[in-house]
Kinemage of the C-alpha trace (Angstrom):
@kinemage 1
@onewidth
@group {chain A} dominant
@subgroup {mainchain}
@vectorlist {calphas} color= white
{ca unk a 1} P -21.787 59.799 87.499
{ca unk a 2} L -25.509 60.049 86.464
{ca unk a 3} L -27.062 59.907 83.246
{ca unk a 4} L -30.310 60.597 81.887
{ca unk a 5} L -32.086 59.177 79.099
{ca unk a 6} L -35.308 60.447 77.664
{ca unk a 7} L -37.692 58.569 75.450
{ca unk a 8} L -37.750 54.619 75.509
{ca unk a 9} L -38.062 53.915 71.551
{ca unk a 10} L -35.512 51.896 69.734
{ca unk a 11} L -32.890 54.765 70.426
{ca unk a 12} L -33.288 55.310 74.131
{ca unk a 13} L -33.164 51.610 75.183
{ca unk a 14} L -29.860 50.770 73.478
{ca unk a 15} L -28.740 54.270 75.462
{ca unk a 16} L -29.724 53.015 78.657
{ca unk a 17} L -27.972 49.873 78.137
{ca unk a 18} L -24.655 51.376 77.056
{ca unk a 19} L -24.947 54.032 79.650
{ca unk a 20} L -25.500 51.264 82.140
{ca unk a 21} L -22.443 49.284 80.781
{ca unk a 22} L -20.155 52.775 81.008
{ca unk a 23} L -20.808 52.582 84.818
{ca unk a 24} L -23.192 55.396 84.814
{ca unk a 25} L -26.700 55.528 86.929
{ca unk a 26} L -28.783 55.862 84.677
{ca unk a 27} L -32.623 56.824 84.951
{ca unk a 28} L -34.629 56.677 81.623
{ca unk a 29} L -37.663 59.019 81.381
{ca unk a 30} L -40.842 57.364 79.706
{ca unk a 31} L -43.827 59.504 79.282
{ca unk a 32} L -46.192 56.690 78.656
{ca unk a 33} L -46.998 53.666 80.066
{ca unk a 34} L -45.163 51.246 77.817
{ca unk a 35} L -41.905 51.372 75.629
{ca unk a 36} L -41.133 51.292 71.796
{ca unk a 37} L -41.929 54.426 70.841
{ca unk a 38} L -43.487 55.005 67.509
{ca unk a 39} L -43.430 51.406 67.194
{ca unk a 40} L -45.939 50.669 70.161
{ca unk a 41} L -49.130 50.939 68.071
{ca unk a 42} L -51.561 53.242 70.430
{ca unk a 43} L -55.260 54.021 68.285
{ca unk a 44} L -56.060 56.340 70.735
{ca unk a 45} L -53.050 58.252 70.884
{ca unk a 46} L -52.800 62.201 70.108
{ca unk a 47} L -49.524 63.417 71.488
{ca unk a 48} L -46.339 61.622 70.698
{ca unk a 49} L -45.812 58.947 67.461
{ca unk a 50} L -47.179 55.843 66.670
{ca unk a 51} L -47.577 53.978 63.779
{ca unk a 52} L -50.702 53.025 61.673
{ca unk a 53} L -52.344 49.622 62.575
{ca unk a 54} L -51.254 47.440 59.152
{ca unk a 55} L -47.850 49.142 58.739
{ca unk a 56} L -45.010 47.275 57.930
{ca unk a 57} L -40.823 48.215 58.129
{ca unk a 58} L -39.085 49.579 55.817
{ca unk a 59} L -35.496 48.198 56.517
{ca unk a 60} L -34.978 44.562 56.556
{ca unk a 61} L -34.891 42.786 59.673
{ca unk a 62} L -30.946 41.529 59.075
{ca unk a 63} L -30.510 45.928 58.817
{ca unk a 64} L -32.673 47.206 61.819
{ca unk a 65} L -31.336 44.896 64.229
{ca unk a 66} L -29.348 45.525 67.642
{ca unk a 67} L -25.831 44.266 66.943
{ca unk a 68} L -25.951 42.172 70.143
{ca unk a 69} L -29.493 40.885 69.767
{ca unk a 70} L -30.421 39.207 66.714
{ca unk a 71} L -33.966 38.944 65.602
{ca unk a 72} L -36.013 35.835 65.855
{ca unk a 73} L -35.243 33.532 62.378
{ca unk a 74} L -38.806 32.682 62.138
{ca unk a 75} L -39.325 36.970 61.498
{ca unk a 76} L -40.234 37.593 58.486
{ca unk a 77} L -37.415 39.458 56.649
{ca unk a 78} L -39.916 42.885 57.348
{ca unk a 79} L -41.610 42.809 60.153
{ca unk a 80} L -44.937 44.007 60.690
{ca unk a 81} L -45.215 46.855 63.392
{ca unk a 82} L -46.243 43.586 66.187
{ca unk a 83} L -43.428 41.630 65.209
{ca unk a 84} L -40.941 45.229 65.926
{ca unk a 85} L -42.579 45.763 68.886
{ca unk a 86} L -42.209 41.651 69.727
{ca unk a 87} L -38.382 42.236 69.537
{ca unk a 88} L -38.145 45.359 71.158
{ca unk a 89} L -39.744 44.031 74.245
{ca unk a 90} L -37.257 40.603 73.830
{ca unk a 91} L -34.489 43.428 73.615
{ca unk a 92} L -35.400 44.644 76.863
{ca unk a 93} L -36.276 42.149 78.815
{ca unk a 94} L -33.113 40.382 78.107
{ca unk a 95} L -31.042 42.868 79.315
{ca unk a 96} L -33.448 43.849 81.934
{ca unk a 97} L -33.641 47.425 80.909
{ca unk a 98} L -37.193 48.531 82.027
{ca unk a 99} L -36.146 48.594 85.763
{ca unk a 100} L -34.038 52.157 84.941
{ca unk a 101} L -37.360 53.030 83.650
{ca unk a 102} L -39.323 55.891 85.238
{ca unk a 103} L -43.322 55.443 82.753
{ca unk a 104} L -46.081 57.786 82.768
{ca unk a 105} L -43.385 60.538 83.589
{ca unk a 106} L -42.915 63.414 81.319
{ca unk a 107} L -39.909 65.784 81.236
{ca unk a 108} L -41.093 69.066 80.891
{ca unk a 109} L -38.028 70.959 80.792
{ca unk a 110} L -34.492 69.850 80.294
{ca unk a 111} L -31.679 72.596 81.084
{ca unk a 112} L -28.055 73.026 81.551
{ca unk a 113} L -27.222 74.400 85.725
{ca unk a 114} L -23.753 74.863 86.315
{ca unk a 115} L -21.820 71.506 85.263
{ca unk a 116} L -24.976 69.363 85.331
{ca unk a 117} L -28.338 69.060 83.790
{ca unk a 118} L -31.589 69.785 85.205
{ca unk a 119} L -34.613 67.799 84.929
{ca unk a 120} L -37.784 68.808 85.418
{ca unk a 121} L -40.473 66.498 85.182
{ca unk a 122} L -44.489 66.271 86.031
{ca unk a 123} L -45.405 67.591 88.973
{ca unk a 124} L -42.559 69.999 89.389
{ca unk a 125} L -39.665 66.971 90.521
{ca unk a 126} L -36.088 67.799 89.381
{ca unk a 127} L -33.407 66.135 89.328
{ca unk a 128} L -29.396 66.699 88.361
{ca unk a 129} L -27.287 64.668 85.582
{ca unk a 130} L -24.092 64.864 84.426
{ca unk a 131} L -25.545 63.620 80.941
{ca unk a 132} L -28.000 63.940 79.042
{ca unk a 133} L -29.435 61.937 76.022
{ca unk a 134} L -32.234 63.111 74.063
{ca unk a 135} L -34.089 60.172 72.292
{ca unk a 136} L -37.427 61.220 71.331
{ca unk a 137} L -37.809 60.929 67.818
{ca unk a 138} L -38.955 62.890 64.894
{ca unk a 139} L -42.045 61.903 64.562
{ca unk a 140} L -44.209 63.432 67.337
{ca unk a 141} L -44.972 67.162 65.670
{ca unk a 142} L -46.557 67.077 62.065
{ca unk a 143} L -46.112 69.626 59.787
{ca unk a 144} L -48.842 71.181 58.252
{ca unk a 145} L -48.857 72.880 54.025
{ca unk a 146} L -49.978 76.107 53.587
{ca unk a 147} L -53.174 75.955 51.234
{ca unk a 148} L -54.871 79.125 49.695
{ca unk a 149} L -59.230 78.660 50.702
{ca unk a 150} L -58.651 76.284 53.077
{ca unk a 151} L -61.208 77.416 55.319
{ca unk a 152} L -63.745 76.344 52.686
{ca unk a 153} L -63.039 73.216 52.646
{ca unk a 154} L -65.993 71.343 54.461
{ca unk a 155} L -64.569 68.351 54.295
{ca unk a 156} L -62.903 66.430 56.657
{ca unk a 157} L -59.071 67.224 57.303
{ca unk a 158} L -56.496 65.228 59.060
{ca unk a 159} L -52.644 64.436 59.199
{ca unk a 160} L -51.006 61.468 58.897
{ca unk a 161} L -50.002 61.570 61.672
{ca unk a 162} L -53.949 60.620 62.887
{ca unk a 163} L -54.486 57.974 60.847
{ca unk a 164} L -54.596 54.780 62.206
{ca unk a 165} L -56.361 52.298 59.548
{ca unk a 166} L -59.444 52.469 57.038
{ca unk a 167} L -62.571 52.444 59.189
{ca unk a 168} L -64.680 55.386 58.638
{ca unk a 169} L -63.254 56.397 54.987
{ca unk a 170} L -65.278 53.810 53.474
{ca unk a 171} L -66.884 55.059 49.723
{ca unk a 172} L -65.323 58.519 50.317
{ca unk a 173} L -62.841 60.608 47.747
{ca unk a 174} L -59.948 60.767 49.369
{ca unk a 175} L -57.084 62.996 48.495
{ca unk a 176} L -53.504 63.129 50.094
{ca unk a 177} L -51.027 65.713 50.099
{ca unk a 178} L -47.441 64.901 49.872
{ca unk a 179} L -46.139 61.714 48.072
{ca unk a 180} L -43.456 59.861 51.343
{ca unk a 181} L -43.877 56.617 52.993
{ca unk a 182} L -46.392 57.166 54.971
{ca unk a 183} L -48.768 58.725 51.968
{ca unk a 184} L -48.455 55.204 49.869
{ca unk a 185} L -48.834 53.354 52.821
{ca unk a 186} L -52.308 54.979 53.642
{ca unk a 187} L -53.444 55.353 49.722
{ca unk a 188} L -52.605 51.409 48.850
{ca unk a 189} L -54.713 50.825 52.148
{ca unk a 190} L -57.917 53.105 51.982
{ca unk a 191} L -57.667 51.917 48.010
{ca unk a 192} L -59.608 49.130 48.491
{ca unk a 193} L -62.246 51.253 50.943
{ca unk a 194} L -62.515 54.582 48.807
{ca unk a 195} L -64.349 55.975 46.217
{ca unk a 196} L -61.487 57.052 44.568
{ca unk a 197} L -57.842 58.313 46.626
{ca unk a 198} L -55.900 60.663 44.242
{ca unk a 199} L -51.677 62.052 45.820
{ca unk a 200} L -50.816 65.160 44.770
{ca unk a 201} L -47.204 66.050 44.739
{ca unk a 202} L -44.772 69.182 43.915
{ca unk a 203} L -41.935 67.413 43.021
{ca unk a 204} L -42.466 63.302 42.500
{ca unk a 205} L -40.166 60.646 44.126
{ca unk a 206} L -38.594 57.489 42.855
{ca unk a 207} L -40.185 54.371 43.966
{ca unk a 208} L -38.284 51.775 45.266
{ca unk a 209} L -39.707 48.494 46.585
{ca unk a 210} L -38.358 46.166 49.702
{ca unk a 211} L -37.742 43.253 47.382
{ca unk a 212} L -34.764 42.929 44.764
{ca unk a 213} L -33.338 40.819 42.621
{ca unk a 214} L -33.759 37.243 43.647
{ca unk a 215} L -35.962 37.992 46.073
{ca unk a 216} L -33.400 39.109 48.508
{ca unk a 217} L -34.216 42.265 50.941
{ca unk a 218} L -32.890 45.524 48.798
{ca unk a 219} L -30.828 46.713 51.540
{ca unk a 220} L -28.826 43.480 52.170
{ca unk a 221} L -27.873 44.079 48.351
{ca unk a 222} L -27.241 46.962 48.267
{ca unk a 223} L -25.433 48.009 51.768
{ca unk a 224} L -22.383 46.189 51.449
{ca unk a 225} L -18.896 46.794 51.326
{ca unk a 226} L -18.631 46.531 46.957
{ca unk a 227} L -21.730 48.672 47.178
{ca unk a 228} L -19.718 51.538 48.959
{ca unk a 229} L -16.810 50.727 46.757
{ca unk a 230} L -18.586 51.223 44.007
{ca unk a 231} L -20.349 54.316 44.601
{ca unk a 232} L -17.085 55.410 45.815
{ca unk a 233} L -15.347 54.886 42.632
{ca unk a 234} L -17.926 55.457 39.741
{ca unk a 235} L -19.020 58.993 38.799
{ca unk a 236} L -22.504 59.829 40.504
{ca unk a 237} L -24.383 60.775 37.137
{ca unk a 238} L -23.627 56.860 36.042
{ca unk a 239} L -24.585 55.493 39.471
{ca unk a 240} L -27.687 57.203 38.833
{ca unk a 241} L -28.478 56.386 35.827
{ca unk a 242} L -27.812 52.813 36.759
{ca unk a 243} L -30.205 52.873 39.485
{ca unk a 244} L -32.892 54.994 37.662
{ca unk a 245} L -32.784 53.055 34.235
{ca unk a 246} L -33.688 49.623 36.756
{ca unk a 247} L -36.481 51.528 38.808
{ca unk a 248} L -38.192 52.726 35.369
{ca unk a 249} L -38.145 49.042 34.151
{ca unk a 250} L -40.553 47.981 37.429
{ca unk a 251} L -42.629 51.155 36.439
{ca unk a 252} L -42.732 54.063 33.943
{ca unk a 253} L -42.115 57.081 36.301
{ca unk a 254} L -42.940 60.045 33.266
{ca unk a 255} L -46.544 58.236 32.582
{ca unk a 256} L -47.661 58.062 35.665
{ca unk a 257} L -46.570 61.254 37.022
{ca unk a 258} L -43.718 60.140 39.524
{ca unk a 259} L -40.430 60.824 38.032
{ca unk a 260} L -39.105 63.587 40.472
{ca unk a 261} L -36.645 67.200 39.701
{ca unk a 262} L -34.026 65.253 41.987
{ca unk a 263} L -31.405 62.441 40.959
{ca unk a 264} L -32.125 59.398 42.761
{ca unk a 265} L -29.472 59.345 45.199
{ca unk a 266} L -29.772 63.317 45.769
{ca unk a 267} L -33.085 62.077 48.350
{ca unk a 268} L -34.792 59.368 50.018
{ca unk a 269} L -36.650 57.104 47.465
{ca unk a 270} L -40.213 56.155 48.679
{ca unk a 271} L -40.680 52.518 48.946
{ca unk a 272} L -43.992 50.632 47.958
{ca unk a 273} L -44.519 47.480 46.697
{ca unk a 274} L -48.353 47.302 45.495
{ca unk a 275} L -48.416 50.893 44.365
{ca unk a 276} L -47.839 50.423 40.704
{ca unk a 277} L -50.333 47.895 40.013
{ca unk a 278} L -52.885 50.276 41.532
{ca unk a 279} L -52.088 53.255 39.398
{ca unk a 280} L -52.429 50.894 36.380
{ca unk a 281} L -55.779 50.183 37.612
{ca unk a 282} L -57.162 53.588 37.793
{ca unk a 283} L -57.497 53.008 42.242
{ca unk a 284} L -54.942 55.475 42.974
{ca unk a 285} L -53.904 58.520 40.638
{ca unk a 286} L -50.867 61.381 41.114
{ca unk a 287} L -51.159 64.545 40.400
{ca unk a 288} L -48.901 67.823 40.858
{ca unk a 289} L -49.640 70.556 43.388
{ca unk a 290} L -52.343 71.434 45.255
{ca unk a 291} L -53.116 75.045 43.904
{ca unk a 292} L -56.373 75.678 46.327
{ca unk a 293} L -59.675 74.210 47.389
{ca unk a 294} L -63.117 74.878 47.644
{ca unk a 295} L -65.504 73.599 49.520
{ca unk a 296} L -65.967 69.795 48.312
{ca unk a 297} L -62.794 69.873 45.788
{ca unk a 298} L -58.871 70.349 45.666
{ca unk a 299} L -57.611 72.490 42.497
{ca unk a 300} L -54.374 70.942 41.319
{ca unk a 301} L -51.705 73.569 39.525
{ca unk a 302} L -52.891 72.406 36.551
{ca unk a 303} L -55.930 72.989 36.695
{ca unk a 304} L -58.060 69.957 37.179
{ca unk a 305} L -60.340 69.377 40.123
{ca unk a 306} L -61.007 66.129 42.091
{ca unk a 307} L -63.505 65.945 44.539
{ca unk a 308} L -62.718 65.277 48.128
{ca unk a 309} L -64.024 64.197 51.224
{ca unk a 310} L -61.304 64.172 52.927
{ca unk a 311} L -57.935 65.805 52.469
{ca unk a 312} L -54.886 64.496 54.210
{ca unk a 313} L -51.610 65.938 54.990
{ca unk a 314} L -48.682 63.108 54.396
{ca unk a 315} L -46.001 66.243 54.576
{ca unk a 316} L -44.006 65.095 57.174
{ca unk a 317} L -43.013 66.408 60.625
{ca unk a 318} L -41.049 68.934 62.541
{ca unk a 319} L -37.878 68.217 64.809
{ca unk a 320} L -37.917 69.505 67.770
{ca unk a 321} L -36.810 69.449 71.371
{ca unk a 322} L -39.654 71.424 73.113
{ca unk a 323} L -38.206 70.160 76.594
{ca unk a 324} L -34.758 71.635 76.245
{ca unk a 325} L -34.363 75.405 77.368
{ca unk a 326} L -32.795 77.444 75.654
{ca unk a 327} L -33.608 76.014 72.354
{ca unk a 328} L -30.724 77.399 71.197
{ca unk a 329} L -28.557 74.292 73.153
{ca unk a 330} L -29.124 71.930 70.027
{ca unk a 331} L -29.757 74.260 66.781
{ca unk a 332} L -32.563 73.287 64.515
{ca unk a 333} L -33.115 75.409 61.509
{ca unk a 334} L -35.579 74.271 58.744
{ca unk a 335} L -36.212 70.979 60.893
{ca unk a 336} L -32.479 69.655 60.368
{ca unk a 337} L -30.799 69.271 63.326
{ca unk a 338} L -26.959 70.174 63.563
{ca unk a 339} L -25.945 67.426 65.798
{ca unk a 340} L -28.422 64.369 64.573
């Protein structure tokens, strides 16, 4: 039996190992020269993911890690995007995974033929499976906001997806569109660069921060088994309320323009740890929707204008299989994917 694995991020690695360990032949499809995914920091890189030079995990290193490969103890609880890609290659190596590996070879279309799958790659090679595993992310196709006069803007425009660090943004007004991870990440860091970096956002978030009480990681708190229990056995408007009333003591979420329509455990929180500290400084400001632009400015829903050099789009990306014909084989509707 012969399986196929595509994409060699922290998803399709583990695959080829436990496809390896089912007895399978496996061949894992690469299309660049290295592994690690979004975590392999590229600045050149235009097609695909990768993160921005100075970013930093999100999860805990006790969390993210393979169940059979612990990370180093002298890792710092979370890991800067060198450090990720340090144990992703120690991953690897150890279980000697990049030898299934096919790099610089792109699957261009990926489709079912009688009992078997069909891979076609660069340069027109196919080959047959009898499994497939897609492992290629969600990170690789931003998703752009619709904004009324944007060809007037004369400005420059980018997506977050671009950004790499703070060179060139120096004593410019910057102003970001969306309020997730990857916006605070880039307005704490161009901050201390900028003129002035303003976020607009439709509908807030909660902001949560890595470190909890005592110091500990929030996620070794809080992902336990009396955490489940709990949330199992309270009702969800107190669990809420619990949560919220704690993340309004680190910061006032009505004054500064944060507090979102949803309930905190309705959506992702956003996690930051410098952000509030900047907003109380007057270095980064929120706002609410982007109503449309002119040719130097952004006009919020409310009416007020801030001036902008540069206007970038922190709204996220689209998931998507472009490689797998029909489309139709895994449905995707509204960038949710049944099956993920």
């Amino acid at each position: 039996m012969r399986a196929c694995v595509i994409g060699t991020g922290v998803s399709g690695l583990p695959a080829i190992k436990e496809c390896r360990a089912a007895g399978f032949e496996v061949v894992a499809y690469e299309r660049t020269s290295d592994i690690g995914g979004l975590w392999n920091y590229r600045p050149q890189m235009k097609e695909g993911a990768t993160v921005m030079k100075s970013t930093v995990v999100n999860t805990s290193k006790e969390m993210m890690a393979y169940s059979d490969f612990p990370p180093p103890s002298e890792h710092p609880n979370f890991m800067h995007n060198s450090l990720v890609m340090d144990y992703i290659r120690g991953y690897a190596t150890k279980f000697d995974l990049t030898k299934d590996i096919r790099f610089d070879t792109n699957v261009e279309k990926l489709e079912r033929v009688g009992e078997q799958w069909e891979v076609t790659t660069n340069g027109g090679c196919k080959e047959y499976f009898d499994f497939a595993m897609l492992c290629t992310g969600h990170h690789a196709f931003p998703q752009y906001p619709q904004i009324n006069d944007i060809e007037k803007f004369k400005g420059q425009i980018l997506h977050a997806h671009e950004y790499r660090d703070s060179k060139g943004f120096e004593g410019k007004d910057i102003f970001i569109v969306g309020i997730g991870n990857s916006s605070l990440d880039i307005a704490v860091e161009l901050s201390s660069v900028a003129k002035s970096v303003t976020i607009s956002t439709r509908r807030g978030t909660w902001l949560f921060k890595r470190v909890w009480k005592g110091g500990m990681p929030y996620d070794v708190l809080l992902m336990t088994r009396w955490y489940t229990y709990v949330l199992d056995h309270l009702p969800w408007a107190v669990t809420n309320e619990y949560v919220e009333y704690h993340l309004q003591q680190r910061i006032d979420h009505d004054i500064y323009g944060l507090r979102p329509y949803h309930r905190f455990f309705q959506q992702h929180p956003t996690l930051n740890d410098t952000l509030p500290g900047l907003l109380a400084t007057g270095q980064i400001v929120i706002t609410d929707d982007v109503d449309h632009v002119d040719e130097v400015g952004v006009i919020v829903k409310s009416g007020r204008r801030f001036p902008a050099d540069v206007l970038i789009y922190a709204t996220g990306y689209t998931f998507k299989f472009p490689y797998l014909s029909p489309q139709s084989t895994i449905p995707i509707v509204v960038s949710i994917c049944a099956n993920y």
